[in-house]
C-alpha positions in Angstrom: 49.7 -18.3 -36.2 46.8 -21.2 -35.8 48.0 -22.0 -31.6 48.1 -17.4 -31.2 44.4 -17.2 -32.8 43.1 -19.8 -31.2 44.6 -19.0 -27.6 43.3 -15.4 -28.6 39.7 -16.7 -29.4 40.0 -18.7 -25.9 41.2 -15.6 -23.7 38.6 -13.4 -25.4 35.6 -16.3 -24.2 37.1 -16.5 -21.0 36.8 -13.0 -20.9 33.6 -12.4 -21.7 32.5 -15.0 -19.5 31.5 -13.4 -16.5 29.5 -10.8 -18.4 27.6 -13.4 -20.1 27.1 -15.0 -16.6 25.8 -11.9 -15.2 23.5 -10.9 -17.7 21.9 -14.5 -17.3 22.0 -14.2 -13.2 20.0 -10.5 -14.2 16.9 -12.3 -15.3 13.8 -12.3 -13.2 13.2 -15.2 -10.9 9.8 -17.1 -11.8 7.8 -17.1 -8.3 4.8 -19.3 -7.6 3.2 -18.9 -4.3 0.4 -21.4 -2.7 -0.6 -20.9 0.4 -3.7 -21.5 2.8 -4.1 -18.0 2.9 -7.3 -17.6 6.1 -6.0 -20.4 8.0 -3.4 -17.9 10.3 -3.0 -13.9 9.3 0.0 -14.7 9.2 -0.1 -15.7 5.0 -1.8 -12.5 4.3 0.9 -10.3 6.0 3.7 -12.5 4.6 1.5 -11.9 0.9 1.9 -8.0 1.7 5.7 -7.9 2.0 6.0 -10.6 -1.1 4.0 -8.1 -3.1 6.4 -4.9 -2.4 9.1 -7.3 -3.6 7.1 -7.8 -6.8 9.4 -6.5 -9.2 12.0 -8.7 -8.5 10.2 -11.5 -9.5 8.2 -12.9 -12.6 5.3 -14.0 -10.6 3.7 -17.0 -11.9 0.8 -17.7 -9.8 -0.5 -17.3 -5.9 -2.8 -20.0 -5.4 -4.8 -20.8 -2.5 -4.8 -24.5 -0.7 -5.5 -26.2 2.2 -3.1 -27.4 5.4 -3.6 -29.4 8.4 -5.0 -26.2 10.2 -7.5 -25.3 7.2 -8.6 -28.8 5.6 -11.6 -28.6 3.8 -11.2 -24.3 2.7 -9.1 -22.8 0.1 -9.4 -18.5 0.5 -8.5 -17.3 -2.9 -10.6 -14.1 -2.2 -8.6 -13.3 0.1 -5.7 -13.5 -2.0 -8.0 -11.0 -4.3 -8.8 -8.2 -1.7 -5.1 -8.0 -1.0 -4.0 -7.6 -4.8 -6.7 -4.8 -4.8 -5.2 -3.2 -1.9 -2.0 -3.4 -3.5 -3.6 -2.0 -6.7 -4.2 1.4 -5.1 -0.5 1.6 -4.3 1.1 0.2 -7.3 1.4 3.7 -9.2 3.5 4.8 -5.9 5.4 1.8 -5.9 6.7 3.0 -9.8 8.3 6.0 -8.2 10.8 4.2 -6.4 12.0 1.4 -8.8 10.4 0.0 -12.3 9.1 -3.3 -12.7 5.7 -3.6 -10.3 3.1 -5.5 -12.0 -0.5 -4.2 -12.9 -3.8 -5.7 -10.4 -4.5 -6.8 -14.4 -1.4 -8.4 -14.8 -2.0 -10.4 -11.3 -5.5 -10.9 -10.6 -5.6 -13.6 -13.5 -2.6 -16.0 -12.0 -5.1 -16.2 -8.9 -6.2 -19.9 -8.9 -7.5 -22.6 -6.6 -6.5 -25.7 -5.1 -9.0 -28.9 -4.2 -10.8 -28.1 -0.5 -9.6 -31.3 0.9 -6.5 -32.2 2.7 -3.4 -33.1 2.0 -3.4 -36.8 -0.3 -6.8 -37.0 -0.3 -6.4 -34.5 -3.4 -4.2 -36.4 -5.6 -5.0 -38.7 -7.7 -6.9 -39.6 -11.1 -9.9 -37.5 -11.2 -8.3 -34.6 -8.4 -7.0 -31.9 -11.1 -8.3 -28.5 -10.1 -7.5 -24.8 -11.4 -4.4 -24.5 -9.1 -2.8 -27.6 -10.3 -3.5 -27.2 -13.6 -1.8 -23.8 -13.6 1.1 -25.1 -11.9 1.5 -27.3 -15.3 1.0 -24.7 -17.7 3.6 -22.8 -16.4 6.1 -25.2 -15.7 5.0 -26.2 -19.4 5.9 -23.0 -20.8 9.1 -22.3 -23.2 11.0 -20.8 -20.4 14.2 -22.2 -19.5 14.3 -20.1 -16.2 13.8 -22.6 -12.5 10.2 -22.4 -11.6 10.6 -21.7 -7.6 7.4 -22.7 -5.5 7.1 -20.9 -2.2 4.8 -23.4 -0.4 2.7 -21.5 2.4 0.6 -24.7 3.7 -0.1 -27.9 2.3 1.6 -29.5 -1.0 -1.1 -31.6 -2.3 -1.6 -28.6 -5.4 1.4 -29.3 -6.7 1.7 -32.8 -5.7 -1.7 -33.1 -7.9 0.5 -31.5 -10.9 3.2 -33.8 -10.4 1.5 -36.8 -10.4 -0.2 -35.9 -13.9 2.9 -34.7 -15.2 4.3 -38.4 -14.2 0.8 -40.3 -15.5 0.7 -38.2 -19.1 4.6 -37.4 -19.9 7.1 -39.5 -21.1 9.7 -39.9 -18.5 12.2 -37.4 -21.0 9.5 -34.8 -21.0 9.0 -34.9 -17.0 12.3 -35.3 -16.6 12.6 -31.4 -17.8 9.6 -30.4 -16.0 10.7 -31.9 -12.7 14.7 -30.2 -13.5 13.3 -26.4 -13.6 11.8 -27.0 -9.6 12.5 -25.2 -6.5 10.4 -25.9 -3.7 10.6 -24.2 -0.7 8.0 -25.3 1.9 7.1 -24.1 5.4 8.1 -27.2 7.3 5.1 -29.9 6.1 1.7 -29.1 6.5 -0.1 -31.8 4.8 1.0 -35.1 3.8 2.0 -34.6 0.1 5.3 -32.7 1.0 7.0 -35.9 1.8 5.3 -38.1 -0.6 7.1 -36.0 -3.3 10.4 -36.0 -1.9 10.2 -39.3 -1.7 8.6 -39.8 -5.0 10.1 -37.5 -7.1 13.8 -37.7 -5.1 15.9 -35.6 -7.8 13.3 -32.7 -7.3 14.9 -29.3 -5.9 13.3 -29.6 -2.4 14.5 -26.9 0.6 12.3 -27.9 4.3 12.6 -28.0 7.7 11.2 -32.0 7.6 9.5 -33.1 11.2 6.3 -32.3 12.8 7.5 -29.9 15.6 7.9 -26.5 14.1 10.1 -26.2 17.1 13.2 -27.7 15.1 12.3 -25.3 12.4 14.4 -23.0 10.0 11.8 -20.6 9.8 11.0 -20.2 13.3 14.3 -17.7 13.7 12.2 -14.9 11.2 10.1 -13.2 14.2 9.6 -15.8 16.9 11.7 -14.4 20.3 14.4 -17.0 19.9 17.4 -16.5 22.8 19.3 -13.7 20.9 16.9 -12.4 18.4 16.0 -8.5 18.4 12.3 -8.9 19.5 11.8 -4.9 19.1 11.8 -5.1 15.5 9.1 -7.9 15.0 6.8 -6.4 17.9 3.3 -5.2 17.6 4.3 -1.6 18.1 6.8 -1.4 15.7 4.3 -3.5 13.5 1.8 -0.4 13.7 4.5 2.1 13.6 6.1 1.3 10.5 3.6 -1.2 8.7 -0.2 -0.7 9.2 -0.8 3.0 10.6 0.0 5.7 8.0 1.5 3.6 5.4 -2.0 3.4 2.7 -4.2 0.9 1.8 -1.6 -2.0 1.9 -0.6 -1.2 5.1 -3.9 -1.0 6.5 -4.5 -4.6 5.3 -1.8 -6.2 7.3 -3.6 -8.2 9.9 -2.2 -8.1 13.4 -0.3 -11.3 14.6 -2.1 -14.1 15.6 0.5 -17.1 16.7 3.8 -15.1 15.1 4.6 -13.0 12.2 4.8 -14.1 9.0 5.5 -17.9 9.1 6.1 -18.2 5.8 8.0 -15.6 4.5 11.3 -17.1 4.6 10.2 -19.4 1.4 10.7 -16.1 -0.6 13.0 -13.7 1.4 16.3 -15.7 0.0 15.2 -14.8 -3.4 15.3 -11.1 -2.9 18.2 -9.6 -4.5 20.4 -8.0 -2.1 23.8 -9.1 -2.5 23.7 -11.9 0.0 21.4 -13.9 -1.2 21.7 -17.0 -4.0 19.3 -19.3 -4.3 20.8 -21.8 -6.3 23.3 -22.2 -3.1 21.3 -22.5 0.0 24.1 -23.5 1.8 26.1 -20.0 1.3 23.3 -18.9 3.5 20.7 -15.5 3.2 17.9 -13.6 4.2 15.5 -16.9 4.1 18.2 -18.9 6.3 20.8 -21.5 5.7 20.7 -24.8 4.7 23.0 -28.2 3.4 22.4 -30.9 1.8 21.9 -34.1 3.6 19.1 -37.1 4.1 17.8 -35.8 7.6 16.8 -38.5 10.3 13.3 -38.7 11.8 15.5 -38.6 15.3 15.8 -35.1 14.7 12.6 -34.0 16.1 11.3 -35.7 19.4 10.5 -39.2 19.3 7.2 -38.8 21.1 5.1 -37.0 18.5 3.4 -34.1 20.6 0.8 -34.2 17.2 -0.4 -37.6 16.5 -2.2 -36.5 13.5 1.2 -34.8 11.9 2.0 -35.9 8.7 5.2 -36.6 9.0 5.9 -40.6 10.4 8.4 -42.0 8.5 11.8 -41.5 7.9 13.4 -39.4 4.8 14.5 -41.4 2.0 16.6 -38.9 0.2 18.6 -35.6 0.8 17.3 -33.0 0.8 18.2 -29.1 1.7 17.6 -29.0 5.2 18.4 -27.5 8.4 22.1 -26.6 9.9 23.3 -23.9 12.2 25.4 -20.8 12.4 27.2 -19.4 15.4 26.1 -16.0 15.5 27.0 -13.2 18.5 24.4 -11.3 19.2 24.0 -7.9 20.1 20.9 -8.0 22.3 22.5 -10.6 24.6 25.9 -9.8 24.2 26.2 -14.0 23.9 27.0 -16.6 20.8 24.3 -18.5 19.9 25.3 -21.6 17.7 21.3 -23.2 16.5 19.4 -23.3 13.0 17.1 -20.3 13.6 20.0 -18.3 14.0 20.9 -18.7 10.7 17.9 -16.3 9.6 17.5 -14.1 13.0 21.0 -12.5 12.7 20.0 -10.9 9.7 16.2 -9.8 11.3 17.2 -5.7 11.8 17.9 -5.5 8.3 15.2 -7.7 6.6 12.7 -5.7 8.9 13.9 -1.9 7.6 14.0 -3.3 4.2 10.4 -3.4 4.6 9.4 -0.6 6.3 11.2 1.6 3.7 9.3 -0.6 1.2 5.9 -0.3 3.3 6.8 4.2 2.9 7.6 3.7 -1.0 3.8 2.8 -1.4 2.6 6.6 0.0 5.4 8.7 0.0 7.9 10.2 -3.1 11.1 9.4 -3.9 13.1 12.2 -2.1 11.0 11.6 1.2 12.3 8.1 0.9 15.2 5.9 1.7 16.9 3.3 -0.7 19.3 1.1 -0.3 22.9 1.8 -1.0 24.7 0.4 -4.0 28.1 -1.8 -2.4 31.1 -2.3 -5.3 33.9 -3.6 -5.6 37.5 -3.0 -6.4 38.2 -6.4 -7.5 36.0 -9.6 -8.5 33.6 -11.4 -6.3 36.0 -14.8 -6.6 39.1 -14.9 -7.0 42.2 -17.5 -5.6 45.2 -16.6 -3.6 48.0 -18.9 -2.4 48.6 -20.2 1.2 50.0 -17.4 3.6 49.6 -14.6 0.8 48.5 -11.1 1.7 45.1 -9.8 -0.3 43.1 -6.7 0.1 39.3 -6.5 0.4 37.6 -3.7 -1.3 34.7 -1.8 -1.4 35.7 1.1 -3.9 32.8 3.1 -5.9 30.3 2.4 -3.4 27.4 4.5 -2.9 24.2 5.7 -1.9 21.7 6.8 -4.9 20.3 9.1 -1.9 23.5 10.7 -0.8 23.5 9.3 2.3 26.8 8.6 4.3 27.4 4.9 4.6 28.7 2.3 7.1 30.7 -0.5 6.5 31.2 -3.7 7.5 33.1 -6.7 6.2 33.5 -10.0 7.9 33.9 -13.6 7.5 30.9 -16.1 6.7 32.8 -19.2 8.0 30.1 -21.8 7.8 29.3 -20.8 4.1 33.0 -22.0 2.9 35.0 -25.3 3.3 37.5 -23.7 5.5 36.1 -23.4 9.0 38.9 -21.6 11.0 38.5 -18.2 11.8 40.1 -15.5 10.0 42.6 -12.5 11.0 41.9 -9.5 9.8 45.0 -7.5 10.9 45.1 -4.4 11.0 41.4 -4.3 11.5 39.0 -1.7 12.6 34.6 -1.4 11.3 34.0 1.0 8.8 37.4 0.0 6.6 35.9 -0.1 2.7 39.1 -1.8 2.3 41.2 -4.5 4.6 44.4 -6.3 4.6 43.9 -9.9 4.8 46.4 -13.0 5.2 45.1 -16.1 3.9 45.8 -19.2 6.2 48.2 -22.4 5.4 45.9 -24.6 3.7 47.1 -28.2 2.4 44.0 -28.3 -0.1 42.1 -25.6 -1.6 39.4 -24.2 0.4 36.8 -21.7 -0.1 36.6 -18.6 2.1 33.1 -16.5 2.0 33.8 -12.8 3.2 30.5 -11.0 3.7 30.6 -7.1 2.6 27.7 -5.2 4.8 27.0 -1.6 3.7 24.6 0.1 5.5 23.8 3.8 5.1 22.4 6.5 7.5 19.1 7.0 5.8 15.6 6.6 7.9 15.1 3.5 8.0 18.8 2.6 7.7 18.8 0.2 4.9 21.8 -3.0 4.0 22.9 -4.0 0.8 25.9 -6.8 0.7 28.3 -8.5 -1.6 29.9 -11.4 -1.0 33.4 -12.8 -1.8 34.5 -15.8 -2.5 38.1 -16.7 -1.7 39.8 -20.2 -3.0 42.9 -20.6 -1.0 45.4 -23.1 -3.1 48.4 -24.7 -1.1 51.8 -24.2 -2.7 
């Protein structure tokens, strides 16, 4: 009777598992922004989208810094007269989904970094408001990763670490430095790499080098060979962002050198169904990324900026940049580079936000939302070599009513099996598919991508994604 109750107890945990599992992966993300906000318009229009994203998030602070373009100016007002636009359409905001923070709740997580560049500003006697902050909340009795969008320089939070390192035992900054994620925009000071080389067990996502050529980020709205340019141009900028869209939209600047730079730091923590952040090499929304200790050699050897920041080589891994082979549409050609790994998903990220940008004026039945994808089986799951599954979509749907598309293909960079699947009998629009898994000789992972997109104005994309362990026999 002892071995039944106990194998009882044991099924009944295992069981429950996944539920306790969810209910953790349903908390709120904790979201720190810095950024050198003034330096390119390009941080206040990325600020616009990260703020009708806001309920997603538990954010934790938007502080302003400097970068190697804006060295001895930090813009928090800025930061200011965009929250109070944002005010004015937070009440509208409420009609769509819950969650949107007050202007009360916000305004007082606005703090400042040091107005000096880069290294400079850390060191005994270079605490400021920002970096102080930064310690407070990575302080707090919150168990929940701490991620830190980084919009321009690093020295803020290079300033906090080094404190933390100076004033806590190494057991107590050990803790601090384990609830991390940094996400920076390429480096753009001289403190970026000085943590990852100090601090090398630190969470650290970047696109290292001085040429924001060889970039991650670059693939969000720069016209990369394959990329839908429509979609990130200045008319349909106006048309579905700043003209008739309230005071928020009126506030998005127009482009100076591209469109929002830097908001790939936050778009892979957006909560679509794609996206998982502790996994940046499943890939999402803010790109795709693995885990290596990238060579200087990467970037040209002749340094077209002598006064980059970036000179020596990396001394740990890091999450940086890899590449996707992705067809394109516009073309009609496969394109196989790291910018890809963010541009194939532009069309979708873009209508996200314009339907976001018409939630802040209009009501909820003049408005679309995205659909709800499901499905008829759970999101991992193992199969044996040459066995037949099926792929499912069942219950489905669309809080509008809308009619849906749907779409499911294979991610084959995301898993340890490369090869190419066949899907056979296979047609688009199949909610559920046949599928044979190969003859493997180890297990392998398999990452099918569900796409549902429904028929609403602007069409809007919600995924899930499966993860299939093939075991040999």
């Amino acid at each position: 009777m002892r071995k039944i109750g106990f194998r009882y107890v044991i099924l009944t945990l295992l069981a429950a598992l996944p539920f306790v599992l969810s209910a953790q992966a349903g908390k709120k993300l904790r979201v720190l922004v810095t950024t050198d906000i003034e330096a390119d318009p390009d941080d206040s229009q990325s600020l616009i989208r990260f703020l009708t994203y806001s309920n997603q998030w538990d954010i934790e602070g938007l502080i302003a810094t400097t970068s190697i373009h804006q060295k001895k100016k930090v813009a928090s007002e800025t930061i200011v007269k965009i929250l109070e636009a944002y005010n004015k359409i937070q009440p509208n905001l409420l009609k769509h989904e819950k969650g949107f923070p007050a202007f009360a709740e916000l305004q007082p997580k606005v703090k400042k970094g040091l107005p000096v560049y880069g290294m400079e500003g850390v060191g005994a006697g270079h605490d400021s408001e920002g970096s102080e902050w930064i310690i407070k909340v990575l302080q707090r009795n919150d168990d929940r990763p701490v991620w830190v969008c980084v919009w321009g320089g690093t020295n803020c939070l290079a300033q906090a670490l080094w404190k933390i390192q100076h004033t806590q035992t190494a057991a107590q900054a050990g803790k601090l430095y384990k609830k991390l994620r940094i996400y920076t925009i390429s480096d753009q000071d001289d403190a970026g790499p000085w943590i990852r080389k100090t601090f090398p067990d630190i969470f650290f996502i970047c696109s290292p080098g001085y040429t924001y050529g060889n970039a991650t980020w670059v693939g969000f709205s720069f016209g990369v060979p394959g990329s839908n340019k429509e979609v990130v141009s200045n008319e349909w900028i106006a048309k579905n962002i700043q003209q008739g869209h309230g005071p928020l939209g009126a506030a998005y600047p127009d482009v100076a050198y591209g469109m929002e730079g830097d908001s790939p730091s936050f778009m892979s923590l957006i909560s679509n169904g794609l996206n998982d952040q502790e996994h940046p090499d499943y890939g999402g929304w803010g790109g795709r990324y693995v885990f290596y200790t990238p060579q200087l050699s990467h970037t040209p050897e002749a340094n077209p900026r002598p006064n980059w920041p970036v000179t020596e080589q990396e001394t740990r891994p890091l999450w940086a940049n890899t590449e996707d082979s992705v067809y394109s549409t516009i073309d009609k050609m496969w394109h196989k580079n790291i910018q890809a790994t963010i541009w194939r998903w532009r069309e979708e990220y873009q209508n996200d936000f314009a339907a976001r940008m018409a939630w802040t004026t209009k009501s909820y039945k003049e408005a679309n939302h995205p659909p709800v994808p499901r499905l008829g089986h759970p999101d991992h799951f193992s199969v044996k070599s040459g066995e037949q599954f099926h792929l499912s979509a069942a219950g489905t749907y669309d809080p509008d009513g809308d009619s849906l598309s749907y779409l499911w293909f294979q991610y084959p960079e995301a898993g340890s099996y490369k090869g190419l699947i066949s899907f056979s009998p296979y047609a688009p629009n199949l909610y559920d598919i046949p599928v044979t898994a190969p003859v493997v000789n180890s297990p392998q992972t398999i990452h099918f991508i569900l796409k549902v997109t429904d028929k609403g104005s602007p069409r809007l994309t919600r995924y899930k994604r499966v993860i299939v362990t093939v075991l040999p026999k």
